[in-house]
N, CA, C, O and CB atoms as a CASP TS submission, in Angstrom:
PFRMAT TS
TARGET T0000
AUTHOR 0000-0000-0000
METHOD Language model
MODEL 1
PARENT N/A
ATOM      1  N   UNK     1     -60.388  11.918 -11.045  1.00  0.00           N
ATOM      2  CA  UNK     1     -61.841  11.977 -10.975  1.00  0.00           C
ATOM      3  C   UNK     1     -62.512  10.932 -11.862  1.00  0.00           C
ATOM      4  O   UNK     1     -63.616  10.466 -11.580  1.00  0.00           O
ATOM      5  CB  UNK     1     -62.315  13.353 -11.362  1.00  0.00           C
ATOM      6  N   UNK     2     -61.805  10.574 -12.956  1.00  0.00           N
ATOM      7  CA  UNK     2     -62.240   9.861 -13.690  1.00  0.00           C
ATOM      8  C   UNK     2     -61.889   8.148 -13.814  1.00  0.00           C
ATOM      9  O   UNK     2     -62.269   7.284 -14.603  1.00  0.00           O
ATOM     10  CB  UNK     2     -61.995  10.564 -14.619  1.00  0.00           C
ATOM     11  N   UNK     3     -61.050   8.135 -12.725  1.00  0.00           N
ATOM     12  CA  UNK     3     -60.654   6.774 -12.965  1.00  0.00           C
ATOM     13  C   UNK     3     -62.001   5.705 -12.024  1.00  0.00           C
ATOM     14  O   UNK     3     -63.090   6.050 -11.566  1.00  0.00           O
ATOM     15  CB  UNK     3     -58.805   6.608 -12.297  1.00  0.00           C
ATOM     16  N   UNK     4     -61.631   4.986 -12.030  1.00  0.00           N
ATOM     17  CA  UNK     4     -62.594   3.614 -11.094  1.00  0.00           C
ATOM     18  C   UNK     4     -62.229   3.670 -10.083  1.00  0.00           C
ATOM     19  O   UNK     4     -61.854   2.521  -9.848  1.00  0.00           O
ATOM     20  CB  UNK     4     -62.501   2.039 -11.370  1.00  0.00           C
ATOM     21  N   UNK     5     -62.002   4.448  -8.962  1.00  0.00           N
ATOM     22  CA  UNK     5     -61.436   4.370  -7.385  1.00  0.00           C
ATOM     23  C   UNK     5     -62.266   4.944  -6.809  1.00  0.00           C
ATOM     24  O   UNK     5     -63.073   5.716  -7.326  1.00  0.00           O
ATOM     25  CB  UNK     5     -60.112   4.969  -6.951  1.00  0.00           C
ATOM     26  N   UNK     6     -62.169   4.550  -5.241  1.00  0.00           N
ATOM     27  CA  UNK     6     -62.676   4.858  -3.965  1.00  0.00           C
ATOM     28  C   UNK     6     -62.161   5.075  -2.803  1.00  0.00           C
ATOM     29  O   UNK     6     -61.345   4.259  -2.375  1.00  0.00           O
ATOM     30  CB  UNK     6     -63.291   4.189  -3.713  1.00  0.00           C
ATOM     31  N   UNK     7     -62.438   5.970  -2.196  1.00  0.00           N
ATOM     32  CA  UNK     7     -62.083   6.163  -0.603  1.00  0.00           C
ATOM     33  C   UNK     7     -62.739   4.927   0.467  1.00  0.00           C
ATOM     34  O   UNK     7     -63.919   4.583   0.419  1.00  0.00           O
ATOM     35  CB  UNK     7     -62.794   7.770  -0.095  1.00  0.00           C
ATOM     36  N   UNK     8     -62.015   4.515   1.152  1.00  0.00           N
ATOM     37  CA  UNK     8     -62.328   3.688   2.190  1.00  0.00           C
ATOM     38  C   UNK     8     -61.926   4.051   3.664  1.00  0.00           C
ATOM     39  O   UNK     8     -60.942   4.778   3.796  1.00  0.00           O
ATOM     40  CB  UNK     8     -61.792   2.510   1.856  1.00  0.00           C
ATOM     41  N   UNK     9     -62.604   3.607   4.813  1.00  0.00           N
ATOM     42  CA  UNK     9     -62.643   4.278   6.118  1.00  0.00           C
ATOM     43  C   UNK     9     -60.930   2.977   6.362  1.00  0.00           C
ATOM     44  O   UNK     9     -59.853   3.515   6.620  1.00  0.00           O
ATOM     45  CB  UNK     9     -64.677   4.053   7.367  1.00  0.00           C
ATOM     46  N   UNK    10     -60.974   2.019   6.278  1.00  0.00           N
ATOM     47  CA  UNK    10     -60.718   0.634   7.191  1.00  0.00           C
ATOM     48  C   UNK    10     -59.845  -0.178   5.810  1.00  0.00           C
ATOM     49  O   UNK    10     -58.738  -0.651   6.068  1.00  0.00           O
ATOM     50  CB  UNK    10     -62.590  -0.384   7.872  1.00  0.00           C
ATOM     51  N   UNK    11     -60.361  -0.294   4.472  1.00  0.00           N
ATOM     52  CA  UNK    11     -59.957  -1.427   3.963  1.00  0.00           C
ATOM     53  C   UNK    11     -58.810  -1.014   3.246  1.00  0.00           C
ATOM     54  O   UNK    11     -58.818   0.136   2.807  1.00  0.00           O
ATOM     55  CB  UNK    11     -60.943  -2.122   3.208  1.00  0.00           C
ATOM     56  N   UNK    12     -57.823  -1.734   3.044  1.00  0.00           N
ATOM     57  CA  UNK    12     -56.061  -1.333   2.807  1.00  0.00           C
ATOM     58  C   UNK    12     -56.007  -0.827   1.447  1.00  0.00           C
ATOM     59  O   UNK    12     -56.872  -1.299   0.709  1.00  0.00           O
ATOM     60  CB  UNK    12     -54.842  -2.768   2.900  1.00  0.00           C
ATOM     61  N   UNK    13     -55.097   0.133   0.857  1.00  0.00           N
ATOM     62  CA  UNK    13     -55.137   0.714  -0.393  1.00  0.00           C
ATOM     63  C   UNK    13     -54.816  -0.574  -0.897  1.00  0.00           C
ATOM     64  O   UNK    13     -54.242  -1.508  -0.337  1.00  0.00           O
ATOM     65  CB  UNK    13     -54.225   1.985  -0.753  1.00  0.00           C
ATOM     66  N   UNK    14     -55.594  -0.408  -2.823  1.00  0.00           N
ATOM     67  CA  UNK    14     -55.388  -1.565  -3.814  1.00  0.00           C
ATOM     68  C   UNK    14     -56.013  -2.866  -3.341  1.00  0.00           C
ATOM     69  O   UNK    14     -55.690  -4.018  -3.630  1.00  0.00           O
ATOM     70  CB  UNK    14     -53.864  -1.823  -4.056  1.00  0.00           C
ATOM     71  N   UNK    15     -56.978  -2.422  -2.550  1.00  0.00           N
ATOM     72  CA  UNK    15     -58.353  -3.666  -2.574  1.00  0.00           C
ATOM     73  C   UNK    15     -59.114  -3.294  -3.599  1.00  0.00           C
ATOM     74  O   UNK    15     -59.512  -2.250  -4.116  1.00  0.00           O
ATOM     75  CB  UNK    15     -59.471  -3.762  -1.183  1.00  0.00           C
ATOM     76  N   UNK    16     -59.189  -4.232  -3.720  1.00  0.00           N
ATOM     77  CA  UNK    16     -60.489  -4.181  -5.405  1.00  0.00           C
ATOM     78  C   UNK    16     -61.872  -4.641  -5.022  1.00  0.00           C
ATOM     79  O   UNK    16     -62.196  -5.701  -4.486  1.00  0.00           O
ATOM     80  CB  UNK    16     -60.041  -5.552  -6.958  1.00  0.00           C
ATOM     81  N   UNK    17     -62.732  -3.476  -5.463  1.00  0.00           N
ATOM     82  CA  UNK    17     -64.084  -3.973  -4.936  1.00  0.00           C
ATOM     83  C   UNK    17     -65.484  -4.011  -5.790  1.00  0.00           C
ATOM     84  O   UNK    17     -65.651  -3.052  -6.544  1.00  0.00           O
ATOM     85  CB  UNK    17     -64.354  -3.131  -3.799  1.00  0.00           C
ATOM     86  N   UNK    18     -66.211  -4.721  -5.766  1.00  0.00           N
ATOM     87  CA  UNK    18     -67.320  -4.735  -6.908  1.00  0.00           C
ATOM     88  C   UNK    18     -68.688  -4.015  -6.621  1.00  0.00           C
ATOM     89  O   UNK    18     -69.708  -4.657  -6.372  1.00  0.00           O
ATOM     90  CB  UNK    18     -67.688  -6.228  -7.236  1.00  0.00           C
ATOM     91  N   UNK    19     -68.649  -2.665  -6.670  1.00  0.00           N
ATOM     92  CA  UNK    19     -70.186  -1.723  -6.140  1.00  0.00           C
ATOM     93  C   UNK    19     -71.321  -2.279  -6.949  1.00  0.00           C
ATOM     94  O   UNK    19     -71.082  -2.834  -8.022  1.00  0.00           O
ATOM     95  CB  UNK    19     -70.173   0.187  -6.521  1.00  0.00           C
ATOM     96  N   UNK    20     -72.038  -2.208  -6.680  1.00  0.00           N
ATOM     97  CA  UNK    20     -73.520  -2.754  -7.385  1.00  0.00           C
ATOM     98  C   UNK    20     -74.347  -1.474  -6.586  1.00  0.00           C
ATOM     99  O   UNK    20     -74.319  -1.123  -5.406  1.00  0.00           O
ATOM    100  CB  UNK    20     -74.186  -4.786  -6.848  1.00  0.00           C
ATOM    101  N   UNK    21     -75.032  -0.984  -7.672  1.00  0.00           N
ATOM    102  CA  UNK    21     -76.072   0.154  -7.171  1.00  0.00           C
ATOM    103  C   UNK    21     -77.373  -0.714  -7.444  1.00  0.00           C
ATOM    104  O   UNK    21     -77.742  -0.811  -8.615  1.00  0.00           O
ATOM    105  CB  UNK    21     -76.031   1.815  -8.128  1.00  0.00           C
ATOM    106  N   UNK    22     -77.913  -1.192  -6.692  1.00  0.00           N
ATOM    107  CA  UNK    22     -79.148  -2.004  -6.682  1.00  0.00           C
ATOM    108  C   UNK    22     -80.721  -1.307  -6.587  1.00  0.00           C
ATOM    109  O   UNK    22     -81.812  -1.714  -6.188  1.00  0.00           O
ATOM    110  CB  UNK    22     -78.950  -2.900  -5.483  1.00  0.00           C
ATOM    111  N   UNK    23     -80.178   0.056  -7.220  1.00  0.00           N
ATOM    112  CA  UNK    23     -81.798   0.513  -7.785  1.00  0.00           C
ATOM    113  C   UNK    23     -81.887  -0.062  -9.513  1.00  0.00           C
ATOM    114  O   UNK    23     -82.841  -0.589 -10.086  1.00  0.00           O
ATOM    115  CB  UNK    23     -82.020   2.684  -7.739  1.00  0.00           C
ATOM    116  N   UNK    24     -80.515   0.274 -10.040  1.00  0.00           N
ATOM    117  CA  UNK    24     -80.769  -0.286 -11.204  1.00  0.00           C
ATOM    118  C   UNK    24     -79.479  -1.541 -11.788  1.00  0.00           C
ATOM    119  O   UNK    24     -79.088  -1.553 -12.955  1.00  0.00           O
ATOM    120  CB  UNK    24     -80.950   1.037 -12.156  1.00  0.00           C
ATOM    121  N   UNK    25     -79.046  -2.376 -10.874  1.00  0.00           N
ATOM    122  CA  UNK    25     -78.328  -3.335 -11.036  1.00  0.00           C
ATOM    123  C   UNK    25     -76.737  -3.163 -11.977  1.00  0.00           C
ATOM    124  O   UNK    25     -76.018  -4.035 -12.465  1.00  0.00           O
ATOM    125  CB  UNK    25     -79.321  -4.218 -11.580  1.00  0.00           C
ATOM    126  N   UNK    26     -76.586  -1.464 -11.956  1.00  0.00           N
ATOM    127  CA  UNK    26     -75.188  -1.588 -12.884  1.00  0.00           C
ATOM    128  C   UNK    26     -73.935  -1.793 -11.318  1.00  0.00           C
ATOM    129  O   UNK    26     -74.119  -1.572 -10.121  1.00  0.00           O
ATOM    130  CB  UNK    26     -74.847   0.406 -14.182  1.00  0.00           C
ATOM    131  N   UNK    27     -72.879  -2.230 -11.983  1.00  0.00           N
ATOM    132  CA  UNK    27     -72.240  -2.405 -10.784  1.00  0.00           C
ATOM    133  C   UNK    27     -70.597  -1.757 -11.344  1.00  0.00           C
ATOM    134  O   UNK    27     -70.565  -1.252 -12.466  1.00  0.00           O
ATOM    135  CB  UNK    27     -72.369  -4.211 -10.210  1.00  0.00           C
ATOM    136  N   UNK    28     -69.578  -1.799 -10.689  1.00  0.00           N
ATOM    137  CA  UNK    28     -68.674  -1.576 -11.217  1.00  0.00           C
ATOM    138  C   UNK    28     -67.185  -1.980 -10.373  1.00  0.00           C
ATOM    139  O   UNK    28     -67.204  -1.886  -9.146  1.00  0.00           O
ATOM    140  CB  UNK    28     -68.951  -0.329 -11.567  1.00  0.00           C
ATOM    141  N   UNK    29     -66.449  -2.239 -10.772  1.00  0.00           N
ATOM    142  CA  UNK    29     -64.745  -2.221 -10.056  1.00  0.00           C
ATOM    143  C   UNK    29     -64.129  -1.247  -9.706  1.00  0.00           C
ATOM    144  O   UNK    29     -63.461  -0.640 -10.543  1.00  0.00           O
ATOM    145  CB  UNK    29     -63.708  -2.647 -10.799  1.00  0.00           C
ATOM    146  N   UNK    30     -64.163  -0.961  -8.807  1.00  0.00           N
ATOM    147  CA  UNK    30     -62.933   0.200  -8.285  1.00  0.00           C
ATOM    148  C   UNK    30     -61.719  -0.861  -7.692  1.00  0.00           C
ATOM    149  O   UNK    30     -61.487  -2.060  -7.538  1.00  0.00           O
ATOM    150  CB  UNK    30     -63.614   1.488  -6.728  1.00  0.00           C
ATOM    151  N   UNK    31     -61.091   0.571  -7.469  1.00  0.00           N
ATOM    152  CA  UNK    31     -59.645   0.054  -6.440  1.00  0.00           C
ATOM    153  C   UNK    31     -59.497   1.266  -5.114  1.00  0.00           C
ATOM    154  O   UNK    31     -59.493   2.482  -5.300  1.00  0.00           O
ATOM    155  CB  UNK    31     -57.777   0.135  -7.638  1.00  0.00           C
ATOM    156  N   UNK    32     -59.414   0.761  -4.129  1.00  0.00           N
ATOM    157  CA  UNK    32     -59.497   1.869  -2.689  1.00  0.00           C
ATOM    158  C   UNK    32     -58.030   2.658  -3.101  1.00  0.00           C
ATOM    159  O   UNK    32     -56.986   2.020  -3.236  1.00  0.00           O
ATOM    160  CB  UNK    32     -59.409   0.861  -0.663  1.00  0.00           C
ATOM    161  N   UNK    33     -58.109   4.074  -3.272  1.00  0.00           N
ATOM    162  CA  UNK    33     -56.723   4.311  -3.118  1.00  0.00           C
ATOM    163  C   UNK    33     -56.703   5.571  -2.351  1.00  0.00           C
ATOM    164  O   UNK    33     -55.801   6.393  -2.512  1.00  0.00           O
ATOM    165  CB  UNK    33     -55.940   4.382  -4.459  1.00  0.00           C
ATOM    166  N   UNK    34     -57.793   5.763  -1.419  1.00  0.00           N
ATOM    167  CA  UNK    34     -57.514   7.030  -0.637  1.00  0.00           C
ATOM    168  C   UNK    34     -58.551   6.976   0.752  1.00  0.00           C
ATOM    169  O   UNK    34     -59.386   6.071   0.756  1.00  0.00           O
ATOM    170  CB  UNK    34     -57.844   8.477  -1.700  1.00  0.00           C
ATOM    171  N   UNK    35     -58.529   7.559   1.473  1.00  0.00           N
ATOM    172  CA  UNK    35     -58.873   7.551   3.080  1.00  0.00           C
ATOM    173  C   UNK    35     -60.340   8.314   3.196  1.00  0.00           C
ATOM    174  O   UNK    35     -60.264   9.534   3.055  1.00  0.00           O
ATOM    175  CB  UNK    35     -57.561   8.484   4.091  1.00  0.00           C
ATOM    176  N   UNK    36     -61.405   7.879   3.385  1.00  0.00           N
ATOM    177  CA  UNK    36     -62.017   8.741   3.948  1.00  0.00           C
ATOM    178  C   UNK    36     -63.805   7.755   3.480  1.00  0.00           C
ATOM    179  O   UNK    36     -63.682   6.532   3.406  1.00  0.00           O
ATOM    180  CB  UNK    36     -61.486  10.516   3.272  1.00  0.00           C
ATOM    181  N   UNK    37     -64.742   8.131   3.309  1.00  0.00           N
ATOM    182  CA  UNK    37     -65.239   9.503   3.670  1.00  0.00           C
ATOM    183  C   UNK    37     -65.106   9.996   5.085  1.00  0.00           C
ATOM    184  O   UNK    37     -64.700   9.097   5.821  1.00  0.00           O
ATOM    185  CB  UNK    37     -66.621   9.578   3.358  1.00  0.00           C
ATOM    186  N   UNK    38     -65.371  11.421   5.852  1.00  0.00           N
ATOM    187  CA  UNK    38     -65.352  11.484   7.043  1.00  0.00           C
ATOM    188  C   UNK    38     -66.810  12.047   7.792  1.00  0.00           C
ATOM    189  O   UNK    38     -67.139  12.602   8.841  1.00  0.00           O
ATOM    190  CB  UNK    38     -64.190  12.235   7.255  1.00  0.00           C
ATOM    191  N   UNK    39     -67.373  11.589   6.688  1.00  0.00           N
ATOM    192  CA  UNK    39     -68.785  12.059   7.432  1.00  0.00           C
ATOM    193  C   UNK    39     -69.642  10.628   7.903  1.00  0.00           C
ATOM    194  O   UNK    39     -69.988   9.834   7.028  1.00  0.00           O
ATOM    195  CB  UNK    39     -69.873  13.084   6.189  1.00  0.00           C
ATOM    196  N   UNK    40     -69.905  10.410   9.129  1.00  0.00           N
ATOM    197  CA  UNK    40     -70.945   9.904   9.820  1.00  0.00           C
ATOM    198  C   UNK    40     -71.872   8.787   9.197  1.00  0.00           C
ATOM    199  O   UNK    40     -72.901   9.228   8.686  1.00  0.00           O
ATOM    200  CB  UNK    40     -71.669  10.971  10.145  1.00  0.00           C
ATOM    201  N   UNK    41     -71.717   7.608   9.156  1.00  0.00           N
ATOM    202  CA  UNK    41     -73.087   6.729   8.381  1.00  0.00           C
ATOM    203  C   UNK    41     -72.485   6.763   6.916  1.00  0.00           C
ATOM    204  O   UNK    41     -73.294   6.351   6.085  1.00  0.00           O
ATOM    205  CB  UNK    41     -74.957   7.654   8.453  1.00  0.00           C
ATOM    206  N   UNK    42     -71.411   7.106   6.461  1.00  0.00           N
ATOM    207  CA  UNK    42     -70.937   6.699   5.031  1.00  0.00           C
ATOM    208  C   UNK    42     -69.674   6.089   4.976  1.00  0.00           C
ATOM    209  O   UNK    42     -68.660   6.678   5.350  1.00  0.00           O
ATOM    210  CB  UNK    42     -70.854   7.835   4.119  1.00  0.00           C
ATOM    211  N   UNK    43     -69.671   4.566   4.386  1.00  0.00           N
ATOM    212  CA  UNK    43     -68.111   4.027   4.271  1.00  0.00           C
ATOM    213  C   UNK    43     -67.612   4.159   2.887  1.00  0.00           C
ATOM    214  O   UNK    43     -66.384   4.236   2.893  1.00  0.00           O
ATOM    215  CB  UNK    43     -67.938   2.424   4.677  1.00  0.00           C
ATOM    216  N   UNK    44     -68.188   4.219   1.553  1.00  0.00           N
ATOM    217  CA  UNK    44     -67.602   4.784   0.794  1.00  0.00           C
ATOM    218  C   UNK    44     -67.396   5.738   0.273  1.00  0.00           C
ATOM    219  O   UNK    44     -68.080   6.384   1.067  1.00  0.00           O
ATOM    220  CB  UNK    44     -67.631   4.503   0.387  1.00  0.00           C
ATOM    221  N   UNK    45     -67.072   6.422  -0.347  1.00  0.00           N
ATOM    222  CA  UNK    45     -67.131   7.385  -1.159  1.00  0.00           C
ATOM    223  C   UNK    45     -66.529   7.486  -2.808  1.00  0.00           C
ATOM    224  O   UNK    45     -65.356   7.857  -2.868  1.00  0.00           O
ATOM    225  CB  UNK    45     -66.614   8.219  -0.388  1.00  0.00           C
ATOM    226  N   UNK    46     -67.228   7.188  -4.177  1.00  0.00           N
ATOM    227  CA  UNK    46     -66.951   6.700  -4.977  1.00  0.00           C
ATOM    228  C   UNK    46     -66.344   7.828  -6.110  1.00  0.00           C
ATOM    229  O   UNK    46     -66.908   8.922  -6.102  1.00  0.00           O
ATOM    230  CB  UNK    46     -67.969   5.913  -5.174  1.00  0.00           C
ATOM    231  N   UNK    47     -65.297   7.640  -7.023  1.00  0.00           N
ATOM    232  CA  UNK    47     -65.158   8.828  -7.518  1.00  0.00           C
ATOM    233  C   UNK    47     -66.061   9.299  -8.494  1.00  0.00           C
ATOM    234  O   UNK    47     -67.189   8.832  -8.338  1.00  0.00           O
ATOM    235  CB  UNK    47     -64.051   8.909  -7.933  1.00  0.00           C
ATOM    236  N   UNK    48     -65.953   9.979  -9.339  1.00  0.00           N
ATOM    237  CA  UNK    48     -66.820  10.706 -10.400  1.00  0.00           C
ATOM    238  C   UNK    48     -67.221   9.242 -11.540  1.00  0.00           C
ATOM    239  O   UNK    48     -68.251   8.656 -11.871  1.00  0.00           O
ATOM    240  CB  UNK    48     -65.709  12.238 -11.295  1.00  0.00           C
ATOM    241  N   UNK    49     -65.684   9.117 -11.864  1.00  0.00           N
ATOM    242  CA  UNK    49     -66.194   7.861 -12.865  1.00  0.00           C
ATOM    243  C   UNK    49     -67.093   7.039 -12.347  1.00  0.00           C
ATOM    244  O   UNK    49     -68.211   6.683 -12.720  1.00  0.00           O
ATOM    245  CB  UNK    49     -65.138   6.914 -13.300  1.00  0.00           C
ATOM    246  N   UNK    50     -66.386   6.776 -11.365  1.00  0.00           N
ATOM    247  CA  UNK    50     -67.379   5.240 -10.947  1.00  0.00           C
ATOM    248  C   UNK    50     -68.665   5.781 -10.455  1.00  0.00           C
ATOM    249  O   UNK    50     -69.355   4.784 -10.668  1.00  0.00           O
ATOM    250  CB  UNK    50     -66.674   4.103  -9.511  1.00  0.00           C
ATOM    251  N   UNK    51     -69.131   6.277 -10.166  1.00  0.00           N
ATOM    252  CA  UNK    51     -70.488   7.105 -10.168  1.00  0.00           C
ATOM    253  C   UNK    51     -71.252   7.392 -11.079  1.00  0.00           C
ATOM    254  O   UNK    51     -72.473   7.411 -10.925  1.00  0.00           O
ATOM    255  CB  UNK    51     -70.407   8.140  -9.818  1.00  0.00           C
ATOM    256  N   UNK    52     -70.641   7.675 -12.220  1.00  0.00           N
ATOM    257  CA  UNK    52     -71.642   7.806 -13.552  1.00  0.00           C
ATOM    258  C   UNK    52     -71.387   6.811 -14.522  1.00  0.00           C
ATOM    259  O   UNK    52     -71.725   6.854 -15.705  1.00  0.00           O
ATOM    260  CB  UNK    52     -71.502   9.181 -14.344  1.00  0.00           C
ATOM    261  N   UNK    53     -70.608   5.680 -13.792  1.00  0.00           N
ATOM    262  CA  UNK    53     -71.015   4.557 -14.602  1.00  0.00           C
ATOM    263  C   UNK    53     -72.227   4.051 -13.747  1.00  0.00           C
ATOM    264  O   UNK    53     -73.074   3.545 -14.483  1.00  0.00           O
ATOM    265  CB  UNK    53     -69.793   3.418 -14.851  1.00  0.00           C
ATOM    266  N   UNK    54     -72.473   4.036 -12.805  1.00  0.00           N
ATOM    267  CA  UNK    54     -73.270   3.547 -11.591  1.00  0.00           C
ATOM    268  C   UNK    54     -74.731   3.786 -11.715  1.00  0.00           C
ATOM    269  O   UNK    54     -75.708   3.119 -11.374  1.00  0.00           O
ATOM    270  CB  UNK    54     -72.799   4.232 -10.307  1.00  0.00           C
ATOM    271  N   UNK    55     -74.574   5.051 -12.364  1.00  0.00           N
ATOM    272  CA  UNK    55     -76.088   6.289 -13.051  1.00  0.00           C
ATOM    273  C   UNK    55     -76.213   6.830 -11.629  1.00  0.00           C
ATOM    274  O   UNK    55     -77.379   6.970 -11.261  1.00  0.00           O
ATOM    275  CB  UNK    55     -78.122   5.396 -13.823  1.00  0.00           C
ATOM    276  N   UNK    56     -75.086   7.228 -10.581  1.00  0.00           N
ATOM    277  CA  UNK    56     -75.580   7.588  -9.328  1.00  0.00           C
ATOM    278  C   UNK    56     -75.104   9.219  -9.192  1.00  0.00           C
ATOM    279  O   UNK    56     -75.255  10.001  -8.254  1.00  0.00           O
ATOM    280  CB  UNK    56     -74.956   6.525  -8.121  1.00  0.00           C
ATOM    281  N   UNK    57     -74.585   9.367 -10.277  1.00  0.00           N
ATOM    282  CA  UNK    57     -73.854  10.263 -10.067  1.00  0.00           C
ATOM    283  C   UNK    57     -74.916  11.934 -10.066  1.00  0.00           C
ATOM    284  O   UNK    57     -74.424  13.013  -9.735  1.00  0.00           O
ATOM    285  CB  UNK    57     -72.660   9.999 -11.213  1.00  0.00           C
ATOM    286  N   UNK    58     -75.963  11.808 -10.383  1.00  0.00           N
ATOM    287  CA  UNK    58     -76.587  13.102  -9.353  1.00  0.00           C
ATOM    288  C   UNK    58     -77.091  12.903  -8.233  1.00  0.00           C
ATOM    289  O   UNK    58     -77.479  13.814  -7.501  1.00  0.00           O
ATOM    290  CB  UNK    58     -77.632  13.840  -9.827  1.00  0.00           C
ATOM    291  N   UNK    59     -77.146  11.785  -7.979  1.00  0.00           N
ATOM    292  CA  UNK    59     -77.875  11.431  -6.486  1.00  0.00           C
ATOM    293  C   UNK    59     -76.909  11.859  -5.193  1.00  0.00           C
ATOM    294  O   UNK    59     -77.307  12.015  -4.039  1.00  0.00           O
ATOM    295  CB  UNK    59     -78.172   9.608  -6.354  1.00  0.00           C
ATOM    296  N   UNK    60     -75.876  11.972  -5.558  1.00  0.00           N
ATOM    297  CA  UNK    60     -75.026  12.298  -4.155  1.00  0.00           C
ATOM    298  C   UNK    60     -74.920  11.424  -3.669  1.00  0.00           C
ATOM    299  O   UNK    60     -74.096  10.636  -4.133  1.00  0.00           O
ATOM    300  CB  UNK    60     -75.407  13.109  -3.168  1.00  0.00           C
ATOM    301  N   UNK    61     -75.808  10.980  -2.254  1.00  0.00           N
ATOM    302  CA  UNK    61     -75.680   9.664  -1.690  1.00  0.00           C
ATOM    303  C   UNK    61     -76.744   8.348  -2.137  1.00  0.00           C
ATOM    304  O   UNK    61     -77.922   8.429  -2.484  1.00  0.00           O
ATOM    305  CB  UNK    61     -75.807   9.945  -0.214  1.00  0.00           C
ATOM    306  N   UNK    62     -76.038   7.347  -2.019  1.00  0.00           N
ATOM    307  CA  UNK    62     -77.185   6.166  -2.717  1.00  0.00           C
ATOM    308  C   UNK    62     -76.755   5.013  -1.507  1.00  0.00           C
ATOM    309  O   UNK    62     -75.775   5.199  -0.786  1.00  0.00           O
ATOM    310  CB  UNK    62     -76.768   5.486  -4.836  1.00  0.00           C
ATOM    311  N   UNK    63     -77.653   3.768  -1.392  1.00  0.00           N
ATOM    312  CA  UNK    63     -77.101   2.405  -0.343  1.00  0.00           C
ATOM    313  C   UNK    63     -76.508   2.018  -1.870  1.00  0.00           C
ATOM    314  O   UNK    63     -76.808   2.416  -2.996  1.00  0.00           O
ATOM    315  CB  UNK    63     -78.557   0.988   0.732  1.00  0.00           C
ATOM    316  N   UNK    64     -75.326   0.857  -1.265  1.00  0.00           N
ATOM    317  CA  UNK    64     -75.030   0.322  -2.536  1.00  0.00           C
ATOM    318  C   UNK    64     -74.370  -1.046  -1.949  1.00  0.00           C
ATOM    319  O   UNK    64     -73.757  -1.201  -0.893  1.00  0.00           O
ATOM    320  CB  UNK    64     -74.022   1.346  -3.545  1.00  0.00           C
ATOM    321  N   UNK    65     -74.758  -2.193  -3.187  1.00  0.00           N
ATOM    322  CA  UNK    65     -73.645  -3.265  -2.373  1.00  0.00           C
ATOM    323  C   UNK    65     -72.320  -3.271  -2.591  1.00  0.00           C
ATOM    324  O   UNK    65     -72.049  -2.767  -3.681  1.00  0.00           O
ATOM    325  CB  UNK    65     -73.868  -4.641  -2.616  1.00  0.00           C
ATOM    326  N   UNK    66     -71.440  -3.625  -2.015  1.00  0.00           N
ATOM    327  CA  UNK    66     -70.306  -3.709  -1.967  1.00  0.00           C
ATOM    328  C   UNK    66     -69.764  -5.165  -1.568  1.00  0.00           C
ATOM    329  O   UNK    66     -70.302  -5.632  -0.564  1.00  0.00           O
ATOM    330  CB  UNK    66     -69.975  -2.720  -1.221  1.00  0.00           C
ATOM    331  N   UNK    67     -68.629  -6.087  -2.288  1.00  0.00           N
ATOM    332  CA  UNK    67     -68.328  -6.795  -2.468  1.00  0.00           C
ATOM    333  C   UNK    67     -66.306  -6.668  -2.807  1.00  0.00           C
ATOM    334  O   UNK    67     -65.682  -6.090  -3.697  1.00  0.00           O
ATOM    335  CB  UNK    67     -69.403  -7.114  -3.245  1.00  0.00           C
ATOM    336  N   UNK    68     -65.800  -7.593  -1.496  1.00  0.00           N
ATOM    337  CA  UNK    68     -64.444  -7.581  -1.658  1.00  0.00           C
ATOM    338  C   UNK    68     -64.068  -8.140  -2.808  1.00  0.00           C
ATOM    339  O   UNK    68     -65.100  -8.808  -2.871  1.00  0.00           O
ATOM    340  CB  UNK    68     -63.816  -8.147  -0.684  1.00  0.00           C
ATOM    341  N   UNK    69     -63.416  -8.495  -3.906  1.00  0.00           N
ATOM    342  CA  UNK    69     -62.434  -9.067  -5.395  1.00  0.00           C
ATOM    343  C   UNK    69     -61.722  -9.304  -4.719  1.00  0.00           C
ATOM    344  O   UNK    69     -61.845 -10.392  -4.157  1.00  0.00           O
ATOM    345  CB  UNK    69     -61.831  -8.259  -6.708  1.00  0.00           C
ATOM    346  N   UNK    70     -60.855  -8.655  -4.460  1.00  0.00           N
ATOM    347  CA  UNK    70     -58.889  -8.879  -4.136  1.00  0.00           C
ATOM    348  C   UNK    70     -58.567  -8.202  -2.778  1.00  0.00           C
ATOM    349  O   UNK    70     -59.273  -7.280  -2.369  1.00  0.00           O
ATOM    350  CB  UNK    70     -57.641  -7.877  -5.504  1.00  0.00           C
ATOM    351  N   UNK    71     -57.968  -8.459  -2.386  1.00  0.00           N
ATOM    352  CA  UNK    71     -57.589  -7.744  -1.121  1.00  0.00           C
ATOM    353  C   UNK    71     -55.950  -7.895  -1.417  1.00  0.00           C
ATOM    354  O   UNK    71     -55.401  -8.849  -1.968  1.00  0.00           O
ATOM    355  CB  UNK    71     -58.249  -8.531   0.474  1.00  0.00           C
ATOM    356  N   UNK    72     -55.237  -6.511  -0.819  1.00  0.00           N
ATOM    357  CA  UNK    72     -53.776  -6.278  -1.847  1.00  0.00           C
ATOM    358  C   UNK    72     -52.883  -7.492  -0.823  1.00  0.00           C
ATOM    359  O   UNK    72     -53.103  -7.739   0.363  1.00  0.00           O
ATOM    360  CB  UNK    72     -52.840  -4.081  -1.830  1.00  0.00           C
ATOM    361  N   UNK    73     -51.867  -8.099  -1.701  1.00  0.00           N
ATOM    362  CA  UNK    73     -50.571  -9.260  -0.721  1.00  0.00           C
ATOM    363  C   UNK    73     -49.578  -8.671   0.362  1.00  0.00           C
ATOM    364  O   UNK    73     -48.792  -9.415   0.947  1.00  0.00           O
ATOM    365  CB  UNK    73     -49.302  -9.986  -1.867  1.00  0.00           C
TER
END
């Protein structure tokens, strides 16, 4: 719950990605290491950490940018 990871619909585990919550410009690094979200109109789903580094973390859902780093070899 606490680490820097994310669920992704499509992009391969151990892509590294740079979220930017662009209400208040904090952004952060995760790494994809699990499948999902499965609800409708959402491609990420961010864990706890990376959410309250984000300050998103009572909002539930937020738009956010997202930006590929690494994509795994």
């Amino acid at each position: 719950m606490s680490a820097l990871t994310c669920a992704h619909k499509e992009l391969p585990f151990n892509t590294v990605l740079r979220v930017t919550n662009p209400k208040n410009e904090k952004s952060v690094v995760v790494r994809v290491n699990d499948r999902g979200p499965f609800i409708e109109g959402r491609e990420l789903d961010l864990s706890q950490g990376a959410a309250i580094k984000l300050s998103m973390h009572n909002d539930g859902v937020n738009e956010l940018l997202v930006e590929i780093l690494e994509l795994p070899n």
